[in-house]
N, C-alpha and C positions, 0 to 999 in steps of 0.2 A: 504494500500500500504506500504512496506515492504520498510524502509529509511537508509540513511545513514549518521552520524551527526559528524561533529570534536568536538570531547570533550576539553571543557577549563579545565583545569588544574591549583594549585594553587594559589597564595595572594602573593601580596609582603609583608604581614606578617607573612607568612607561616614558622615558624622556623626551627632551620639548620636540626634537624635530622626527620623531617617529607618533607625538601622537599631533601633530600638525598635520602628517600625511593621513593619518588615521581620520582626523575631520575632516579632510577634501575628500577622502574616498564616499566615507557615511554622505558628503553634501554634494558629491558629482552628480550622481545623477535623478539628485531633487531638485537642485538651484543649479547645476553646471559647476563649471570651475570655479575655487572660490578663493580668494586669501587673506587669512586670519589678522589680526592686528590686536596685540596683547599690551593693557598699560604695564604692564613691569617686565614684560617681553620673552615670557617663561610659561609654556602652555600644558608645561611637564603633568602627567599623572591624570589623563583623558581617559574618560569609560563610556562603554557607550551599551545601546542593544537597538540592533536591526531585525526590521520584521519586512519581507518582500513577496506580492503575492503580484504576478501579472498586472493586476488593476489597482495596485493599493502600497505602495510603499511606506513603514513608519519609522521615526529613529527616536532615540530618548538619547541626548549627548551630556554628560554631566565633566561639566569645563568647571574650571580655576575659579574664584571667588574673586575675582577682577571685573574691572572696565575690558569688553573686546567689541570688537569691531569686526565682520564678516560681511568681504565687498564679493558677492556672488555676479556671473557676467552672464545666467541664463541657460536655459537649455535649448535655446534655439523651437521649440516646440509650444504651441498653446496646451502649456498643461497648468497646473494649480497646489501650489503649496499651501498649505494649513501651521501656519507658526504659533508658538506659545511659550512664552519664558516662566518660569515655574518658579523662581526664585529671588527673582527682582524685575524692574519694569523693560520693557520691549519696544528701543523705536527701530521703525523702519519708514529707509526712504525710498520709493518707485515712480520713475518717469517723472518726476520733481515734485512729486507729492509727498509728506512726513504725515507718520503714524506714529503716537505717545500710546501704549498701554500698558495698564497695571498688570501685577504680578498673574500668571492664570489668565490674564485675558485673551486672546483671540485674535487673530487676525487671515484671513484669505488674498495669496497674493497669487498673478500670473507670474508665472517662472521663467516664461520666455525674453525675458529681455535682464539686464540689472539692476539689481540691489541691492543696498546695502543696510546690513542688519546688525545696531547695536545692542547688545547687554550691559548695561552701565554698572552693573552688581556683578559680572558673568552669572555662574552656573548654570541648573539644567533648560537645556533648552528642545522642545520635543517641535518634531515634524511632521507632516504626512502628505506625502505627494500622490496629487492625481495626475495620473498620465491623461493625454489630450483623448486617444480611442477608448478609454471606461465611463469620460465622461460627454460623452455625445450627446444622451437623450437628457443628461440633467444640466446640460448646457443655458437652460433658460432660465432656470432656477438660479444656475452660479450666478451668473452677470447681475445677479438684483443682490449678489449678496460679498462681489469682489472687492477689494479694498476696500473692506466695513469693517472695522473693529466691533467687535463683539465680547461684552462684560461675562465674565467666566461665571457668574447666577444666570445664563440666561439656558434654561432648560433643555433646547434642543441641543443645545450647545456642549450640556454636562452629557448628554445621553452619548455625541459623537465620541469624546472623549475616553466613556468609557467605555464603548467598544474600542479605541483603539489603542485603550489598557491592558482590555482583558487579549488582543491579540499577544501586545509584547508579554505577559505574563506567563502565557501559558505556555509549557515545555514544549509541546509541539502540536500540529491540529492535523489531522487528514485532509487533503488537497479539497474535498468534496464540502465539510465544514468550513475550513477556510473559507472558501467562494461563495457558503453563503453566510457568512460571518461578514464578507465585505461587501455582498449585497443590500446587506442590513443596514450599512454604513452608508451607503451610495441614497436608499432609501429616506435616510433623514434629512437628507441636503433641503429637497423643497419645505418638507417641516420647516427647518431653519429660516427659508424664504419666505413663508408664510411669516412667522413673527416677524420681518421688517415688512411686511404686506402689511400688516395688522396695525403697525402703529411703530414709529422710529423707536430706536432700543432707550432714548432719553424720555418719549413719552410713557412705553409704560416700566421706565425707571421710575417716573415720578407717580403714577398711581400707585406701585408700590410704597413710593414714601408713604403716600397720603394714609394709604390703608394702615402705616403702622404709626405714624400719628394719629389716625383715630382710637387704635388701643393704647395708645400713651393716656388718653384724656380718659379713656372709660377706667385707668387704673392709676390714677395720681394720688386717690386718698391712700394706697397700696405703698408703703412702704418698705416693700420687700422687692417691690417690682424693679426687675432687672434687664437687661437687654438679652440677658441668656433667656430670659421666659419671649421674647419677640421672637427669637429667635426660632428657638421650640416650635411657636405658632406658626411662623412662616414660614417653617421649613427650610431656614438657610443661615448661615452661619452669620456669628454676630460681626465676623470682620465683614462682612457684606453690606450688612446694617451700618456700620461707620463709616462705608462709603458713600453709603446715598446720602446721610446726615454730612458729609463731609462734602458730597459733591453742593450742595447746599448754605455750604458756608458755614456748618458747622459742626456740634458731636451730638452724639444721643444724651450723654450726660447733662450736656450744655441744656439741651431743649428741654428734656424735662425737669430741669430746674428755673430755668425760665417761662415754662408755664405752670410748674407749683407756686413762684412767687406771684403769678399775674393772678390765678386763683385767690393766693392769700389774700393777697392786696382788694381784693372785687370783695372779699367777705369779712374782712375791714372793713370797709368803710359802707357795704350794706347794714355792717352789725353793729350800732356804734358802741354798746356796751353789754347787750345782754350776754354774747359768747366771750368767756376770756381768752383772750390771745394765744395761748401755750393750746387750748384744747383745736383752734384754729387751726394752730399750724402743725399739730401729729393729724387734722383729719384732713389734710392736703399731702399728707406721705411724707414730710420730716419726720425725721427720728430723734435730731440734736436741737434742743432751741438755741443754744447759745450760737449755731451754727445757720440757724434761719437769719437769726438777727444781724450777724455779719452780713450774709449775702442780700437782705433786706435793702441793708442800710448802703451796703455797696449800688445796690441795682437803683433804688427808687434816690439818693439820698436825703432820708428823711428815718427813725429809731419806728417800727409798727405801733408804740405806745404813744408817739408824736403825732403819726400819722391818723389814727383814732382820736385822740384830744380835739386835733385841729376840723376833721370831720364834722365832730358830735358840735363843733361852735356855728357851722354855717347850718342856716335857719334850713 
């Protein structure tokens, strides 16, 4: 029976100008010829694992903990890379366009001409190349979705990925599994197309915000309430949650302490004396008052027993 096996690749003692060759070979014939550019100029101890099926080539290269730089000059061919840096952020630049994405994020590029592709952190950097004849009929699908960056939360996206984990993972598949292992794979692409059909990846980035800002407010008096419990709910990791609050200009922490104080403050000065102040501020989800008062008095500057006084005087 006729198999298919991911080849380990290198040593972490593998020295610099054999594992230099070792990364042109893994990236010839994804991106073409390529040439490395390392900031401390030592590429020494390159590992890598190759998975090659007719339609579907994948690599995992695990480089140096540096700034590199990889100026690829193409395969001559309409075919399609899939890049991803795993360990720090990702630009790339094609036909004079620049691409910034974060760790895990995503990007589809054509192969056929040059690029050049930073790591500013190195490390692992995973590929997958489609050859131009597998991808024929999903030709129409690609083009909606080529030089798009794509946020590593975006579901069709996690689905691709792990199939073409589960390829390099496993010891080895029979020709006949394989082929429909990367049928599978082929299969998602228009899924994928569909969500930027649907709504740009920033549009329903922000209905996500929104939906996990409206459990922040249904859980503010919640003083245990954490980003790990949003997380929980939404099914995705709390570093993903700090993104959207960050692509926003801010953090989760930040936010919902800026809408516990805008609460408090609204039931102040609704309340001018019947609720005492301490019982106010644990049923808005403080826990510390000495630690309300600070931030109080930072945010509004005015003491909350100031702020009550001068309320309860206007008529």
């Amino acid at each position: 029976m006729e198999v298919i096996r991911p080849l380990k690749l290198g040593t972490l003692s593998l020295p610099d100008s054999e594992s230099r060759l070792m990364c042109r070979t893994i990236l010839l014939d994804m991106l073409g010829e390529a040439t490395i550019s390392v900031e401390d100029g030592d590429l020494s101890g390159v590992t890598g694992l190759v998975w090659k099926h007719k339609n579907l080539s994948l690599a995992t290269v695990y480089m140096p903990r540096t700034s590199l730089r990889l100026t690829a000059h193409g395969v001559g061919t309409p075919d399609i890379v899939i890049l991803r840096a795993a360990d720090g952020p990702l630009l790339v630049h094609h036909r004079k366009q620049s691409f910034e994405m974060a760790p895990r994020d995503v990007i589809l590029i054509p192969s056929d001409t040059m690029s050049e592709i930073v790591l500013p952190e190195g490390g692992r950097l995973d590929c997958a190349h489609l050859p131009h004849a597998a991808i024929t009929l999903a030709r129409e699908s690609l083009a909606q979705i080529l030089l798009q960056p794509f946020s590593a939360e975006c579901l069709p996206l996690q689905l691709l990925t792990n199939y073409a984990g589960y390829l390099l993972r496993q010891d080895h598949q029979d020709k006949e599994h394989a082929s429909m292992m990367v049928a599978h794979f082929y299969s998602l692409l228009p899924v994928l197309a569909q969500y930027v059909a649907k709504g740009t990846p920033s549009a329903v980035l922000q209905g996500r915000l929104e939906a996990i800002k409206a459990m922040i407010e249904e859980n503010l008096a919640d003083g245990s309430f954490s980003i790990a419990d949003v997380a929980h709910a939404e099914g995705i990791t709390p570093r993903a949650i700090q993104k959207l609050f960050s692509r926003a200009g801010t953090t989760f922490s930040r936010y919902v302490l800026e809408r516990r104080l805008v609460l408090a403050k609204n039931l102040i000065l609704a309340d001018h004396a019947a609720t005492p102040i301490s019982q106010i501020v644990y049923s808005v989800g403080f826990n510390d008052l000495s630690y309300f008062n600070r931030t109080f008095r930072s945010r509004y500057g005015v003491r909350p027993t100031d702020l009550r006084r001068m309320s309860a005087q206007i008529p």
